[in-house]
Structures are given as structure tokens and as C-alpha cells.
C-alpha positions in Angstrom: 89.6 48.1 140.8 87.5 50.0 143.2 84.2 51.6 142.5 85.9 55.3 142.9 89.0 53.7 140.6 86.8 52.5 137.8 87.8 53.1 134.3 85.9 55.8 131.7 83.1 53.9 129.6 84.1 53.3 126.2 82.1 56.5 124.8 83.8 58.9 127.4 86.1 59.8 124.4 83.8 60.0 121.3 81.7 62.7 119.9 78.3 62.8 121.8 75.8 61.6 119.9 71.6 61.1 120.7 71.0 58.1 122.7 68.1 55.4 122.1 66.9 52.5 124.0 68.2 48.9 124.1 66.8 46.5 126.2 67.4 42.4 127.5 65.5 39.6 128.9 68.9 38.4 129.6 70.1 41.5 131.7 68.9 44.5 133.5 70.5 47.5 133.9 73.2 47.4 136.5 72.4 44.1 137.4 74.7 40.9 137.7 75.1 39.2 134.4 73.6 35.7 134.5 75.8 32.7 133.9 74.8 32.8 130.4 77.3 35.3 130.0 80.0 34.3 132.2 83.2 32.5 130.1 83.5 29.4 131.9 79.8 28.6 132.3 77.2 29.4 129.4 79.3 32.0 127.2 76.0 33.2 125.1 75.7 36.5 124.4 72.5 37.9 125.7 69.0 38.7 123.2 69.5 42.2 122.9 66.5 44.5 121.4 67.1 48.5 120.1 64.6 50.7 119.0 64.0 55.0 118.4 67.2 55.0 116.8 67.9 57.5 114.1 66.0 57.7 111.1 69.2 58.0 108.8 70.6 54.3 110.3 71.7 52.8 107.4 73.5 49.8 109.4 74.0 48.8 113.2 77.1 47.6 115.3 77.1 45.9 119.2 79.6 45.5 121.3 80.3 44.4 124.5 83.3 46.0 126.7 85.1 45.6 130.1 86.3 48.5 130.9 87.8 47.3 134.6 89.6 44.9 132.7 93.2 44.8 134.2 94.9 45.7 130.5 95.6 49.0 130.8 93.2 49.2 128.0 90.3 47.3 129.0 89.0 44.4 127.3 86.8 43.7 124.1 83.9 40.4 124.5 82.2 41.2 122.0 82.3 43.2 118.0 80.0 42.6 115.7 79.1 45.4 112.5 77.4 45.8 109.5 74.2 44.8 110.7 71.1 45.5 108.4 69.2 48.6 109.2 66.0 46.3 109.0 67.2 44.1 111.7 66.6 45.3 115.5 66.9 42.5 117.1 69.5 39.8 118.3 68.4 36.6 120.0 70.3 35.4 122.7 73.4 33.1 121.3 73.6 35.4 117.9 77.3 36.0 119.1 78.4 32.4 119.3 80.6 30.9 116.4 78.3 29.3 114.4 76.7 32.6 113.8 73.2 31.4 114.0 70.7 34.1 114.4 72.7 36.6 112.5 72.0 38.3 109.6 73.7 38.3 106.1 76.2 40.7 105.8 77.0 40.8 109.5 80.4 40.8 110.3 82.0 39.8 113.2 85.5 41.1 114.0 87.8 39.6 116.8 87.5 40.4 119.7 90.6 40.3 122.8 90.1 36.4 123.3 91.5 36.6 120.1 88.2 34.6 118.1 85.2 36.4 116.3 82.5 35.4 118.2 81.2 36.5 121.8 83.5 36.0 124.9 81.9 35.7 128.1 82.8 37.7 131.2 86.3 36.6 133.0 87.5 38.8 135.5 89.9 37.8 137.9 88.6 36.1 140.9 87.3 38.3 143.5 86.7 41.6 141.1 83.7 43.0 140.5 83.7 44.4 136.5 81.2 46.2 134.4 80.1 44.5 130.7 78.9 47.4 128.6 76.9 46.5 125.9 76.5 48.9 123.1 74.3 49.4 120.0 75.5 52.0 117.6 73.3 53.4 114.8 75.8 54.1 112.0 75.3 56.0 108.6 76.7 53.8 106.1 75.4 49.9 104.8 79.0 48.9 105.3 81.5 50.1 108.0 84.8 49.7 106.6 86.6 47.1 108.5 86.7 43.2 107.8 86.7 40.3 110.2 90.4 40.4 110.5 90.7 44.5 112.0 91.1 44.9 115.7 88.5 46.2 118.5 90.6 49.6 118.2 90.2 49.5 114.2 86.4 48.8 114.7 86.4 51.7 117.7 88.0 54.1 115.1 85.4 54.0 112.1 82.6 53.8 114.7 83.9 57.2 116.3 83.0 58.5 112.9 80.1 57.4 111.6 77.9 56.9 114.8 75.0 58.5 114.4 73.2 57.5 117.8 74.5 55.3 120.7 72.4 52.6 123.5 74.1 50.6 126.4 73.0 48.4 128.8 75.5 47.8 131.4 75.9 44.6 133.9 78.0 43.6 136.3 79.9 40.4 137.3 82.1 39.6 140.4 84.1 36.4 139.9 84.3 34.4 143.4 87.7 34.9 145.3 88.3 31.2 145.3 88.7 31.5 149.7 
């Protein structure tokens, strides 16, 4: 997908909400993801930090989203909810399987690899895609959903009890293989 093709952000859709600040030793705004996050090479999710969020948080969610993703419906890496209120912070690796570095009570959901962890970024070779990662301040201790539901299922209760929204957005271009 070109650069004056590319797909609406994830949030395009939703009720605007106020924004806070999220930041990564692991990635820069609009910079190239670093292997770390790449599928095939170090699949980690990246140390994420969040902070002049709402005062009425009661929980936090991330996610990470393609929306270049050649789907139709772009592609989820990355859902993880129900994240304390206390906890603003994630250290690099918190999305892998073994959960380490998570929280009680957080839950994460499946995401379009079909598995609950993180899912490093895959595009097909010689496409450039953006990797949104968002934090959402939600209202409630408890979102709804269970590790079974769907990105969309996740998507839907967050529409509706969002109360303030971050992202951090990289980029990866897989090699064309010439």
C-alpha cells in the first residue's frame, strides 16, 4: 500500500477522547521498529511507559495494530486488558507467552496470529507498514471480555469505556527478497 493509499488508524472510527503520552526505549515515533519486534527475528514486544492519563483510570489496555495489513481489515499483533490502574509500565518482553512482567489480572486476548501473546511485525516482503501501539485509559477494573473474545470484541468494549487514548507509531519494511 502506498503512502497516499494507507489505511485509517484504528481510532479514526471511535469517539475522540483526550490523549496522554506514551513513550519507548524500544521505538521512537515514526521510526523503523527494531528487530526486537519483527516476527521472524526477536518477536518481543517493546517496554512501553504511559503517564498524564485520566484521573478516573480505573484499568489500562495496549495494543498493537497494522493497519496496512493486506486483510481488508488490517491486522491485530498485539491485545492485552485489564491492566491495574497502578501499573504504568510494561518492560520490554511483557507480551511474550510466558507472561513474565505482567501483572495479575491482566488479560491477554488473541490476537490475528491466532495465540495470546505479542506477534511481531510480518508484512509482505517489500511493503513498508505502520505498527500502532496504543494505551487506552479505561473506566472500569475489569473490561468485559476473556482471553478467548476476538481483536473486534476487545475493539468494541474499548470504543465504550475509553476514557483517554496514547500511540506510538513505527514502521517496518520487510526486504523484497531481489
Amino acid at each position: 500500500m502506498s503512502k497516499q493509499q494507507r489505511a485509517p488508524l484504528p481510532h479514526d472510527f471511535h469517539p475522540e477522547v483526550p490523549s496522554f503520552t506514551v513513550v519507548s526505549e524500544d521505538l521512537a515515533p515514526g521510526a523503523e521498529l527494531g528487530a526486537a519486534q519483527v516476527y521472524a527475528e526477536g518477536n518481543t514486544s517493546p517496554r512501553l511507559r504511559w503517564e498524564g492519563f485520566p484521573a478516573e483510570t480505573k484499568s489500562f489496555a495496549v495494543t498493537c495494530f497494522d493497519p496496512d495489513a493486506p486483510t481488508g481489515s488490517g491486522f491485530w499483533h498485539w491485545v492485552l486488558f485489564d491492566i491495574p490502574s497502578s501499573v504504568t509500565e510494561l518492560p520490554a518482553g511483557a507480551g511474550g507467552g510466558s507472561f513474565a512482567g505482567l501483572p495479575e489480572g491482566a488479560v491477554h486476548a488473541r490476537n490475528d496470529y491466532g495465540s495470546k501473546d505479542f506477534g511481531g511485525a510480518a508484512p509482505p516482503a517489500g511493503e513498508r507498514h505502520r505498527y500502532v501501539f496504543t494505551v487506552y485509559a479505561v473506566d472500569s477494573e475489569r473490561l468485559g471480555p476473556d482471553e478467548d473474545s476476538s481483536p473486534a470484541v476487545v475493539g468494541f468494549h474499548l470504543r465504550f469505556h475509553t476514557l483517554g487514548r496514547a500511540q506510538l507509531i513505527g514502521e517496518y519494511e520487510a526486504p523484497s527478497g531481489d
